[in-house]
C-alpha positions in Angstrom: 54.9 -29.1 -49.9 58.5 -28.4 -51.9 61.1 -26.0 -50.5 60.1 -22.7 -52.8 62.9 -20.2 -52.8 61.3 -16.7 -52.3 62.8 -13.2 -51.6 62.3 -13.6 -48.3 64.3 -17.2 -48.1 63.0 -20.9 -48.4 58.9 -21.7 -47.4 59.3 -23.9 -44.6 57.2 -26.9 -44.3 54.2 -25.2 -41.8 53.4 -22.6 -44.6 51.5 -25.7 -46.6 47.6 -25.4 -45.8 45.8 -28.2 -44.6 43.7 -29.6 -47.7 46.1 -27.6 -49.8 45.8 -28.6 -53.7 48.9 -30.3 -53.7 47.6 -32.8 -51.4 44.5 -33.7 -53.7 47.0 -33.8 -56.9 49.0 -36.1 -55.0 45.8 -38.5 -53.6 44.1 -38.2 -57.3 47.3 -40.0 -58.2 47.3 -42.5 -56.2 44.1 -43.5 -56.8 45.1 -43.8 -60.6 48.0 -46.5 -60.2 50.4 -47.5 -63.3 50.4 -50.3 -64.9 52.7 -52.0 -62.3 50.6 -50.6 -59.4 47.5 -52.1 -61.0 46.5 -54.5 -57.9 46.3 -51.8 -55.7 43.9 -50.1 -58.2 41.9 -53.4 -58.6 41.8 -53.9 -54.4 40.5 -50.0 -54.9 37.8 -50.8 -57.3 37.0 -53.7 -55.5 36.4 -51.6 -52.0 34.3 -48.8 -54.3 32.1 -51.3 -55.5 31.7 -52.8 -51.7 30.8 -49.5 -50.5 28.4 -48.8 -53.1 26.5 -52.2 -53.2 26.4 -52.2 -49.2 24.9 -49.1 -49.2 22.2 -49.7 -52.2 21.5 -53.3 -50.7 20.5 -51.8 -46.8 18.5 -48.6 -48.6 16.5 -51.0 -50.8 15.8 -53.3 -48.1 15.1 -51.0 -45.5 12.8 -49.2 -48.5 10.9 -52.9 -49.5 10.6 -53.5 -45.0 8.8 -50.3 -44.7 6.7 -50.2 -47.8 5.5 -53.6 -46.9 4.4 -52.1 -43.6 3.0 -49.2 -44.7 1.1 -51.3 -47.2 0.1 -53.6 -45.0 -1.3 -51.0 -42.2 -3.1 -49.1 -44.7 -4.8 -52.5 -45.8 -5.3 -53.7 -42.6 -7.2 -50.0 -41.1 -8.6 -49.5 -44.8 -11.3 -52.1 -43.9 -11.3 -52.3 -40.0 -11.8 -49.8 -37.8 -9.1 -48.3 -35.4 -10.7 -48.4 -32.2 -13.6 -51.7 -31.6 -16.0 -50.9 -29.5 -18.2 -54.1 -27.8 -20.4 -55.2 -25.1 -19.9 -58.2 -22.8 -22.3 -60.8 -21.4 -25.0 -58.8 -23.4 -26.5 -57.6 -26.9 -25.6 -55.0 -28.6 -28.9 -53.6 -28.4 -28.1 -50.1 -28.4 -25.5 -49.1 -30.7 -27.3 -46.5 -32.7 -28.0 -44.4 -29.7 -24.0 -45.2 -28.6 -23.1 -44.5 -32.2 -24.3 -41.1 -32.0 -22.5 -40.4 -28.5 -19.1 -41.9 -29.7 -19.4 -39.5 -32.9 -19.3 -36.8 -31.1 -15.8 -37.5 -29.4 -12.8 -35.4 -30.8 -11.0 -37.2 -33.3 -13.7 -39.7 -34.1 -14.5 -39.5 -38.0 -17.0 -42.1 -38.3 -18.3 -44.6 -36.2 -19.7 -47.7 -38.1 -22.0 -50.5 -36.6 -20.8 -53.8 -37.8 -22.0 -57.8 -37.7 -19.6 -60.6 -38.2 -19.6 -64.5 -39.1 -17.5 -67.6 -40.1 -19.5 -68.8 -43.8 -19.1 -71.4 -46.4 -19.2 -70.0 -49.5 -20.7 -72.1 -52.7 -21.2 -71.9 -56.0 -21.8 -74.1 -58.8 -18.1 -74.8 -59.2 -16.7 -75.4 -56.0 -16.9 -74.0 -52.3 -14.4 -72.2 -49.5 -14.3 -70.3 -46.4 -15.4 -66.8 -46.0 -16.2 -64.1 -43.3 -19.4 -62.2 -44.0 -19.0 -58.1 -42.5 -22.5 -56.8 -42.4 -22.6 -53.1 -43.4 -24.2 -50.6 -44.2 -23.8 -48.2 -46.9 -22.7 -45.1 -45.3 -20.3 -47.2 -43.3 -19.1 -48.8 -46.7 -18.4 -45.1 -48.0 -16.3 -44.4 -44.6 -13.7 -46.6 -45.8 -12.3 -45.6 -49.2 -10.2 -48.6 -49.5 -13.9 -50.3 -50.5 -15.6 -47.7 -51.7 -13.3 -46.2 -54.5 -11.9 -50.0 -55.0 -15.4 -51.7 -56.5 -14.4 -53.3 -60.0 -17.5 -54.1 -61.3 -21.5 -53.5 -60.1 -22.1 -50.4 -57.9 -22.8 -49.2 -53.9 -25.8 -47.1 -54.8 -28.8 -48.5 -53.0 -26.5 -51.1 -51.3 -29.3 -51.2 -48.1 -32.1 -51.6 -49.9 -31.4 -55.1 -51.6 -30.2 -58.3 -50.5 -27.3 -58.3 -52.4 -23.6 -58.8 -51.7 -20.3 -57.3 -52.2 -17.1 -60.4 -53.1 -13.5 -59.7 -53.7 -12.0 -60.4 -56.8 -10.2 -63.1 -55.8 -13.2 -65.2 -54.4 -15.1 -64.4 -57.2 -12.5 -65.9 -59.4 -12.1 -69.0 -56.9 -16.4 -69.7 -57.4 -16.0 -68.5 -61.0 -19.1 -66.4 -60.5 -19.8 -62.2 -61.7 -21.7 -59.8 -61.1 -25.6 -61.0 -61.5 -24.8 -64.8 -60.5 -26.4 -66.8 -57.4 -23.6 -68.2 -54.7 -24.9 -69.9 -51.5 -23.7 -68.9 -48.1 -24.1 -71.4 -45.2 -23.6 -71.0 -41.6 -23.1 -73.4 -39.4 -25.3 -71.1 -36.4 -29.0 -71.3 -37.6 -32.1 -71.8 -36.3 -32.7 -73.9 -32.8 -34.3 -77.0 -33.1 -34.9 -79.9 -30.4 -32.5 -81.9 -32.6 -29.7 -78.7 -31.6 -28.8 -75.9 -34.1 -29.5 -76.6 -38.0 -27.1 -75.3 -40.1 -28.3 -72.0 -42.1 -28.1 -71.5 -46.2 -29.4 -69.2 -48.2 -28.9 -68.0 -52.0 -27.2 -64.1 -52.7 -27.5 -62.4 -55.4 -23.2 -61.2 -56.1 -24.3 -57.4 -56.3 -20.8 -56.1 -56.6 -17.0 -57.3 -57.0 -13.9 -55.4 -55.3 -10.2 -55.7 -55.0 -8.5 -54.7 -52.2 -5.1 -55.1 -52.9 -4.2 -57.5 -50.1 -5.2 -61.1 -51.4 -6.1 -62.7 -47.4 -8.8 -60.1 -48.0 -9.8 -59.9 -51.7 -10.5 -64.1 -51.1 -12.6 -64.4 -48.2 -13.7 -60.7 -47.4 -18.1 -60.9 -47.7 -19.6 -57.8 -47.7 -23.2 -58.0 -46.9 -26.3 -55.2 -45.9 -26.4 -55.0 -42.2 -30.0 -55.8 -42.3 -30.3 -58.9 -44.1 -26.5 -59.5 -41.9 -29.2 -59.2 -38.7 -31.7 -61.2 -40.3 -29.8 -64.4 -41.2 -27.2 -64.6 -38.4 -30.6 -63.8 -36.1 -29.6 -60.8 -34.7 -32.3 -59.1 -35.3 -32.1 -55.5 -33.2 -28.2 -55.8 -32.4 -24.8 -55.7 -33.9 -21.2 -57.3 -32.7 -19.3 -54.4 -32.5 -18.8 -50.7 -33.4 -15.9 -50.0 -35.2 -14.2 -45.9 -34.6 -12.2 -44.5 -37.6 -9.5 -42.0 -36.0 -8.5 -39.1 -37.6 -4.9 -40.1 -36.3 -4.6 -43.8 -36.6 -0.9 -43.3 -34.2 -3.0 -41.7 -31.4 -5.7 -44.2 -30.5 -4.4 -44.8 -27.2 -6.0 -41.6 -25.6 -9.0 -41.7 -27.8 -9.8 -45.3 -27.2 -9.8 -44.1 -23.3 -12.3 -41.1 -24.5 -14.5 -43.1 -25.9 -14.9 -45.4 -22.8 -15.9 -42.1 -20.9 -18.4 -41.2 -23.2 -20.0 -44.7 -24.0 -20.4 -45.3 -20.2 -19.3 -48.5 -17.9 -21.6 -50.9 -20.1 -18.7 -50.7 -23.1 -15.3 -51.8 -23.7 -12.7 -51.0 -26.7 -9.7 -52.5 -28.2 -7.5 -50.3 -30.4 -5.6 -51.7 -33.6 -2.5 -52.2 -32.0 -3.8 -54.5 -29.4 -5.9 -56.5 -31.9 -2.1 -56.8 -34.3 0.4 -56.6 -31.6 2.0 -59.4 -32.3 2.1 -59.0 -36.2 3.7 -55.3 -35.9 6.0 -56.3 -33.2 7.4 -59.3 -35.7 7.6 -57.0 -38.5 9.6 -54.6 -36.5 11.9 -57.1 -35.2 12.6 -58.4 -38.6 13.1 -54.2 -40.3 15.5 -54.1 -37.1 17.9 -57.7 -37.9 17.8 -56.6 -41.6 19.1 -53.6 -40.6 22.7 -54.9 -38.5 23.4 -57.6 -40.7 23.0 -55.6 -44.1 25.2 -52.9 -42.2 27.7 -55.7 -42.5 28.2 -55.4 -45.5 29.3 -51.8 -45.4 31.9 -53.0 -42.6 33.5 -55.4 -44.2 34.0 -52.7 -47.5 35.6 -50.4 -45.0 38.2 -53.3 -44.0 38.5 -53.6 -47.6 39.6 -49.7 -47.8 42.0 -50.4 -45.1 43.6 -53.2 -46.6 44.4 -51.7 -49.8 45.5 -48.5 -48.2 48.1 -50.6 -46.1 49.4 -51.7 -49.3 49.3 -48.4 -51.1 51.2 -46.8 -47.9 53.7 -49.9 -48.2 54.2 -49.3 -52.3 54.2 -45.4 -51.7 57.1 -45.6 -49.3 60.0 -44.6 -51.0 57.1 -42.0 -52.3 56.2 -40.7 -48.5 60.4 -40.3 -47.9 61.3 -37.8 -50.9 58.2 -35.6 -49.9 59.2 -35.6 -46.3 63.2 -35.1 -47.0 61.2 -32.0 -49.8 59.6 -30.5 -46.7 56.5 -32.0 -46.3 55.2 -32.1 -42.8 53.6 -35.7 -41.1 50.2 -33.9 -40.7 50.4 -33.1 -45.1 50.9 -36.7 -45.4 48.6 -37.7 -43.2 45.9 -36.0 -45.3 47.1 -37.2 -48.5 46.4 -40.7 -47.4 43.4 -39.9 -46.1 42.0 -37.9 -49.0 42.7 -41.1 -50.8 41.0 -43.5 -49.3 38.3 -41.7 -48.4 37.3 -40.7 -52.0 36.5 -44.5 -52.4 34.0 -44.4 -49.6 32.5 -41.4 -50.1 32.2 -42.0 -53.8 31.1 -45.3 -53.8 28.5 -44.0 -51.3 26.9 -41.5 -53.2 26.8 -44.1 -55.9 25.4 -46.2 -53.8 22.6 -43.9 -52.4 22.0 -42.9 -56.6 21.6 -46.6 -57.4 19.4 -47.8 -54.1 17.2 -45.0 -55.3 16.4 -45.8 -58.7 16.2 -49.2 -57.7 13.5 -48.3 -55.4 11.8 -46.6 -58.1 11.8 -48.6 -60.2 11.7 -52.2 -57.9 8.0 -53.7 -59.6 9.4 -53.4 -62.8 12.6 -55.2 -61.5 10.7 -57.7 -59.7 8.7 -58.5 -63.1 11.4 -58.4 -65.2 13.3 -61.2 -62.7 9.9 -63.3 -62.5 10.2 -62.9 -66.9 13.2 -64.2 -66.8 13.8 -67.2 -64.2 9.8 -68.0 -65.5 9.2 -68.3 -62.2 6.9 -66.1 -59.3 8.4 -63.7 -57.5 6.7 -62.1 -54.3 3.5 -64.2 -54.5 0.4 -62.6 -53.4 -0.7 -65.6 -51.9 2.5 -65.4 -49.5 2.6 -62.3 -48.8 -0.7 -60.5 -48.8 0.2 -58.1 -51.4 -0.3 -57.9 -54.6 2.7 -55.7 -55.9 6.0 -55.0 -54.2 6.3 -51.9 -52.4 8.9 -50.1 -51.2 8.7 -46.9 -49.1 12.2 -44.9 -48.6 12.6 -42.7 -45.5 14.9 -39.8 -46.1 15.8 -39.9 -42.0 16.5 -43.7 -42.4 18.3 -43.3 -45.8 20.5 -40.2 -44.6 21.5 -42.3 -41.8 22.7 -45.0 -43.8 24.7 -42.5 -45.9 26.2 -41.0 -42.7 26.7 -44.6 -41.7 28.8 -45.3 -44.7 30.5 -41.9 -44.4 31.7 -42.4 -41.2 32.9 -45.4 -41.7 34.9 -44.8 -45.1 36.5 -42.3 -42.9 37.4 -44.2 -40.0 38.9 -46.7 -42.0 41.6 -44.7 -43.7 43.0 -43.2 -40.4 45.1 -45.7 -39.4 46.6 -46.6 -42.8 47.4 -42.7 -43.2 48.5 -42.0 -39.3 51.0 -45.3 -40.5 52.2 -43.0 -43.3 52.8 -39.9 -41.6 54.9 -42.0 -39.0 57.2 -43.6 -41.7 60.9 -42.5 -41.1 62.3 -40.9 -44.4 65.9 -42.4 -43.4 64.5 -46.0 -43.0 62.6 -45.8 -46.0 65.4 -44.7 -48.2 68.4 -46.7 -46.7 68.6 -49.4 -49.3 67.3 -47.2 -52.4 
């Protein structure tokens, strides 16, 4: 940006390149202020470390709001099926010969008959609430969250015996194992002229599994669909059929499908109907997380333009020798802006660095917190889960980086356009 004397007379002012390395010497000093500049270097540090905390803060979060809902939609469809298929005003009489019809629908990948009922649970220690599924085993082994999740005992001849599957959580609630007796009583039994006796009968526990999500690990009852038929007396019918979809996203279409084939005499009800509400909430929630956490990154940006107001003030005897040396509005301009936006766009990559090693890393965090304050953090019994997750989209997380980006940039424009408009005269009338 100096006058350079050459053969063919001085460079003039337009020969300087935009982006020139003069113009990054000059910003890489401002950025490193003396001694007696050193509160614009701490308002400096103070935007870096905005940026780069308002950035981690909305990638964990946004990570931690979709791993929970990944987590939770995995558990939820692990164990029910994505499309329910029932009759109305009549039994279920027919569902293996509608099974075999509804299998043979693309995009079906198992169809599983399925018996349901409100039980007290007992054992010797104390009792609770419980939901018995009846099952059988080849609709047990559809479902790998079950199947590959049994702790102790096995599945192998689950239909031949009369024994039942618990979670781990009820079994630790009763106190029982593997081998013991609970009781299971229903309050539908047998008809008698003094109205409906309440049913109980003794189960051997034949297996123990842990699902992960603790609403389901303490009250899930998993029980052979004949001796289900047998003591709810439905002897010859089911509830419902549950579908498993080979695309979970797309049951819309198939749930229609499988009306067609099943005939007028059947209804369905896909998985987002049955947890509209429950999705919809969680959504919500991802989306408010999202704009207020942004704030942060906002108000880091005003903090850029702050302390580029005052380095353009401190700078402007500065701004006048290099203009009165030959440098054009458009080279200050960028020197300015190089500036400030090497705090944005560094304390955004650290940002993005640090949000994902958090992420990483965020169950050993969480434990390591819970060590030290002695207390629990993200109880099971709260929030379903059993561990914290946390999921990161690249398209959500290179947003966020753009986000900050664009912002860092935005906010150095006007302090720098107020630079290259400084008048060299003004500036050095009472120097």
């Amino acid at each position: 940006m100096a006058v350079v004397t050459t053969r063919s007379g001085p460079a003039t002012a337009s020969d300087t390149r935009a982006f020139a390395p003069v113009e990054w010497l000059l910003a890489s000093r401002y950025l490193r202020a003396r001694r007696k500049e050193g509160f614009i270097s701490v308002i400096a540090g103070f935007s870096f470390l905005g940026i780069m905390l308002g950035v981690a803060t909305l990638i964990i979060v946004m990570a931690v709001m979709n791993g929970f809902r990944k987590d939770l939609f995995s558990k939820i469809l692990g164990l029910n099926g994505h499309v329910v298929i029932y009759k109305v005003g009549e039994p279920f009489t027919t569902y293996a010969e509608d099974a075999a019809k509804l299998a043979k629908v693309p995009g079906v990948k198992a169809v599983l008959p399925l018996i349901e009922g409100q039980v007290m649970v007992s054992s010797n220690i104390q009792a609770v609430g419980g939901l018995v599924r009846g099952m059988d085993e080849a609709s047990i082994r559809a479902l790998p969250l079950v199947a590959d999740n049994i702790r102790q005992g096995a599945l192998e001849g689950f239909d031949s015996q009369t024994g039942i599957l618990i979670g781990t959580r009820l079994a630790a609630s009763l106190r029982v194992n593997v081998g013991d007796s609970i009781t299971i009583l229903s309050a539908k039994g047998a008809a008698t002229p003094f109205g409906t006796a309440p049913r109980s009968k003794p189960y051997t526990i034949a297996g123990v599994f842990e699902l992960g999500m603790s609403e389901y690990d303490k009250s899930i009852i998993i029980m052979p669909i004949a001796e289900a038929q047998k003591y709810f007396s439905k002897r010859g019918e089911v509830d419902v059929l549950e579908v498993v979809a080979a695309d979970p996203e797309n049951v819309g279409q198939l749930a229609k499908d499988l009306m067609l084939a099943g005939g007028p005499s059947l209804n369905a009800t896909d998985w987002r109907q049955r947890n509209e509400t429950f999705f919809t909430v969680l959504e919500v929630e991802r989306n408010v997380m999202f704009i207020i956490l942004s704030l942060i990154i906002l108000v880091a940006a005003l903090n850029i333009i702050s302390g580029m107001m005052m380095l353009v003030k401190d700078k402007g005897r500065d701004i006048a020798v290099l203009r009165t040396m030959g440098a054009t509005k458009g080279s200050v301009m960028r020197v300015f802006l190089i500036t400030g936006a090497s705090i944005g766009v560094v304390g955004t990559l650290a940002g993005l660095v640090l949000g994902l090693v958090f992420c990483h890393y965020i169950e050993e965090v969480r434990q390591f917190v819970a060590f030290l304050s002695g207390t629990t953090l993200f109880d099971p019994n709260i929030y379903y889960l059993t561990r914290l997750p946390a999921d990161v989209n690249p398209v959500e997380t290179g947003s966020i980086v753009v986000m900050a980006l664009l912002l860092s940039v935005l906010a150095t424009l006007y302090p720098s356009w107020r630079a290259s408009r400084l008048d060299p005269v003004e500036a050095l009338r009472y120097e």
